[in-house]
C-alpha positions in Angstrom: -18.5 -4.1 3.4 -14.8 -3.5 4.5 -13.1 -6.6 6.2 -11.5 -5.3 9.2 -8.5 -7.5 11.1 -7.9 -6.5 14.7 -4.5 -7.8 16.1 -4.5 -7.0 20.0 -2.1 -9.3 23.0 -4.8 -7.4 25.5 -7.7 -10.4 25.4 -9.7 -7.5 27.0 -9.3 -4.3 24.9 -9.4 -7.2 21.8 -13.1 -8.1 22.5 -13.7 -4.8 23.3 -12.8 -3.4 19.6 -14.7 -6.3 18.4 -17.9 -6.3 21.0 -18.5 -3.0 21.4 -18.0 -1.0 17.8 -21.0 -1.0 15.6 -19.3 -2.1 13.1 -22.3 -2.3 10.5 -23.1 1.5 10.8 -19.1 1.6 9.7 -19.8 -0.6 6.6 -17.6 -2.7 8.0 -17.1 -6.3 9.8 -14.7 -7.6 11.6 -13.0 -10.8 9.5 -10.6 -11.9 12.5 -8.7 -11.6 15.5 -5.5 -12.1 16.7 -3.4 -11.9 19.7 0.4 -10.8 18.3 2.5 -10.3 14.9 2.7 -13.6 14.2 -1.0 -14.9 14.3 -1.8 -11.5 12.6 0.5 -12.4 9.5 -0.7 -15.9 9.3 -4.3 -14.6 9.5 -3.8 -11.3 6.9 -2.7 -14.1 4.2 -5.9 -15.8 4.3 -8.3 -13.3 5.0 -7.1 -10.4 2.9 -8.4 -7.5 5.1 -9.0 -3.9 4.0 -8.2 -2.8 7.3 -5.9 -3.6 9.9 -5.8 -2.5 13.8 -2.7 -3.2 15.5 -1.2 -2.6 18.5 2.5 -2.0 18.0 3.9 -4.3 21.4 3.6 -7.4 21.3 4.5 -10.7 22.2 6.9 -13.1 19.3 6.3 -10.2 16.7 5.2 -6.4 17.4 3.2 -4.8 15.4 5.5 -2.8 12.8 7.4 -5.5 11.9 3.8 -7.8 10.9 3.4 -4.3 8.7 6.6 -4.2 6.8 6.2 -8.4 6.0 2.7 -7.8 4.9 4.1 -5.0 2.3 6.8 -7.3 1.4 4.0 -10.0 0.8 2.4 -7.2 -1.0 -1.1 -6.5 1.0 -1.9 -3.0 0.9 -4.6 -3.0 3.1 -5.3 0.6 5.5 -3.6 0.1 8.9 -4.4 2.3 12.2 -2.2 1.9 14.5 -2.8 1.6 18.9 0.1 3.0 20.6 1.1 4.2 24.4 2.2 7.2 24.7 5.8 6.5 25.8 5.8 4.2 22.5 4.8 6.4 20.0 8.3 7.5 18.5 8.8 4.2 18.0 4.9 3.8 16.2 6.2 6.6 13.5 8.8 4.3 12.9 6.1 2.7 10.7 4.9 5.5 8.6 6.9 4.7 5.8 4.9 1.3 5.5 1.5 3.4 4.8 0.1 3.6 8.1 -3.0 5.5 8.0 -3.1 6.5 11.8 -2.2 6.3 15.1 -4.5 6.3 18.0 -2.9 6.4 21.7 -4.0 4.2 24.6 -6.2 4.6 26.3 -8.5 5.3 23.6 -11.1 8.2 23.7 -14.6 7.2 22.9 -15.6 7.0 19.3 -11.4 7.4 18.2 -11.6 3.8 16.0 -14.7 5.2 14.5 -13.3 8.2 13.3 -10.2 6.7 12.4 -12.3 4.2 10.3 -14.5 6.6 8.9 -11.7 8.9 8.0 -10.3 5.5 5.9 -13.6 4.0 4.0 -14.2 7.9 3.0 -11.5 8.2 1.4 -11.2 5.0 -0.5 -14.9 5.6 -1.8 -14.3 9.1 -2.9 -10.8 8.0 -4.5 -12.8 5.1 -6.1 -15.6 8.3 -7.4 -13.0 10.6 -8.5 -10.0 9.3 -9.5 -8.9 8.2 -12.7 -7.9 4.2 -13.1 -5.3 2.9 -15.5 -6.8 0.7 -17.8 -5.8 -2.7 -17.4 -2.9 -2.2 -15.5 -2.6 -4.1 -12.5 0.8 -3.4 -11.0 0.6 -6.3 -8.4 -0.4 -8.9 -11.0 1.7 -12.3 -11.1 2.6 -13.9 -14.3 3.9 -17.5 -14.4 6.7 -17.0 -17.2 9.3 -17.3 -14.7 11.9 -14.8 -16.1 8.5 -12.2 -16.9 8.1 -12.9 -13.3 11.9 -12.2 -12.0 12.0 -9.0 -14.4 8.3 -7.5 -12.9 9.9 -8.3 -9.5 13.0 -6.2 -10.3 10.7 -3.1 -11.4 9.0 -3.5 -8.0 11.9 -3.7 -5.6 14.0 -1.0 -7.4 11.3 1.0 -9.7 13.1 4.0 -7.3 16.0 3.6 -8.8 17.6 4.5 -12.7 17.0 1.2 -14.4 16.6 0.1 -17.9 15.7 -3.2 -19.8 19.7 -4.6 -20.1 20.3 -4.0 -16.4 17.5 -6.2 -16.2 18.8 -8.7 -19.0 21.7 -9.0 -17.3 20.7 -9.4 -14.6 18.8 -12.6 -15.9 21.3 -13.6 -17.7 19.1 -12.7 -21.3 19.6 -10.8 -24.8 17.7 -7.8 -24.2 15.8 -8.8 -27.8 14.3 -11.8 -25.8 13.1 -10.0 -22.5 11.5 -7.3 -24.4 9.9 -10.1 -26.8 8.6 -12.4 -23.5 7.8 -9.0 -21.3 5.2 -7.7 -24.6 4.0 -11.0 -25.0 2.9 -11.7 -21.5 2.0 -8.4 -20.0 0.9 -6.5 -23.1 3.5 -3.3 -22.2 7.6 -2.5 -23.1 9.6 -2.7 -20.6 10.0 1.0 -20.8 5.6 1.4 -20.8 5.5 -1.1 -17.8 7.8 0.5 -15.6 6.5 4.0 -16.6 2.9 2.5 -15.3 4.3 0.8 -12.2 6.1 4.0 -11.3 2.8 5.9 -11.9 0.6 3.8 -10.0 2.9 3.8 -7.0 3.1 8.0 -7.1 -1.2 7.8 -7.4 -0.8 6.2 -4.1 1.1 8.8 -2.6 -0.3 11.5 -3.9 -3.9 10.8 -2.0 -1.9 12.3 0.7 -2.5 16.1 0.8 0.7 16.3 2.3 2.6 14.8 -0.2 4.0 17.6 -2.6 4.1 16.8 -6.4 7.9 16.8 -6.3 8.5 14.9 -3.3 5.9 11.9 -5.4 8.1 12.3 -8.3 11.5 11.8 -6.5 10.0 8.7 -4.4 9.2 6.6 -7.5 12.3 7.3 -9.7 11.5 10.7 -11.0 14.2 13.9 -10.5 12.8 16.1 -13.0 9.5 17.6 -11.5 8.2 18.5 -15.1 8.7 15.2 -16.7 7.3 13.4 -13.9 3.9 15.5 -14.3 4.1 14.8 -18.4 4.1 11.2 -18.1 1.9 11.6 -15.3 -0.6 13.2 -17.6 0.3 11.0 -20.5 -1.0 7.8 -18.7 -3.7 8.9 -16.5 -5.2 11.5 -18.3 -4.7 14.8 -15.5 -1.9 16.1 -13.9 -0.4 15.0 -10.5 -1.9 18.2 -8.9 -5.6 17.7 -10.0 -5.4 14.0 -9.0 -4.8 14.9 -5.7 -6.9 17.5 -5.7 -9.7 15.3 -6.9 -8.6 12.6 -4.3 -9.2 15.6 -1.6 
């Protein structure tokens, strides 16, 4: 079953999308409510959903900004989001934080169950198809404090053209030590590990049919199209293109 959060100021349309959705037939249940951002973020942290459904104003914290502090705290769940019409330029303002969809107000009958079909058929056909790196788990915490500090570097600026002594530095460290302590505790280089992390992150946008192969390689730190698809194929066994063919 998916976990579903539905985060709503309307008390109204909330019970409605709670009440009135056969949420079984879905596979899904509904794990919480909340009325704004705020209650929403709280909630997300101990829940964990798989999905969320926001609507973008609210009161003390709208709906895109919960989104981008959820990324930042590193939940990847599927949003959709509820919009008015007059609001919606300012709803795509939140498409770079992985929103799934947007729905406007008011909402046609059956929209959230297409939206949420659309969603849990995707994630079990990527789950089918798709390749997995083995024991790679590019959100996993380690308590070595500086393996820690150096993982969290890779996340926030795998984008850009780093290498293990920016990061020593940046520590303070030899490079000898951080590449000792980084192999020790997460099993990879630095080099393999932000190779994989970089990876992982284009996997996610290529599940997108939109995406194009080179536009993936350029948003995780890749300029050369052709190298990007030879690690690609190194690590996860096909190239970028049947992935997402696959993921179709």
């Amino acid at each position: 079953m998916y976990k579903v959060m539905i985060v709503e100021d309307d008390p109204t349309v909330r019970r409605g999308l709670c009440g009135t959705i056969r949420w079984e037939e879905l596979r899904c249940q509904v794990a919480g409510e909340a009325g704004n951002g705020e209650e929403g973020l709280e909630l997300a942290e101990k829940i964990a959903p798989d999905i969320i459904i926001t609507d973008v104003k609210m009161p003390k914290m709208d709906g895109v900004e919960m989104i981008r502090q959820l990324r930042r705290l590193g939940c990847r769940a599927k949003v959709i989001i509820l919009t008015a019409y007059g609001d919606f330029s300012y709803a795509q303002s939140a498409i770079r934080l992985g929103v799934s969809d947007y729905l406007l107000k008011p909402l046609k009958d059956g929209a959230i169950e297409e939206a949420v079909l659309a969603i849990t058929r995707k994630e079990r056909l990527a789950a089918e198809t798709a390749p997995v790196l083995p024991d790679f788990d590019p959100d996993k915490h380690f308590k070595a404090k500086y393996v820690e500090e150096a993982l969290d570097f890779i996340r926030r600026r795998y984008r850009e053209d780093i290498n293990i002594g920016m990061v020593a530095s940046y520590l303070d460290l030899s490079e000898g030590y951080l590449s000792r302590i980084l192999k020790r505790e997460t099993g990879y280089s630095f080099t393999e590990y932000l190779t994989n992390y970089r990876i992982c992150r284009a996997m996610e946008y290529l599940k997108d049919c939109r995406m194009k192969v080179y536009e993936a390689a350029e948003l995780v730190g890749y300029q050369d199209t052709a190298y990007f698809s030879s690690q690609f194929k190194k690590v996860v066994g096909i190239s970028p293109s049947e992935y997402q063919s696959r993921c179709r």
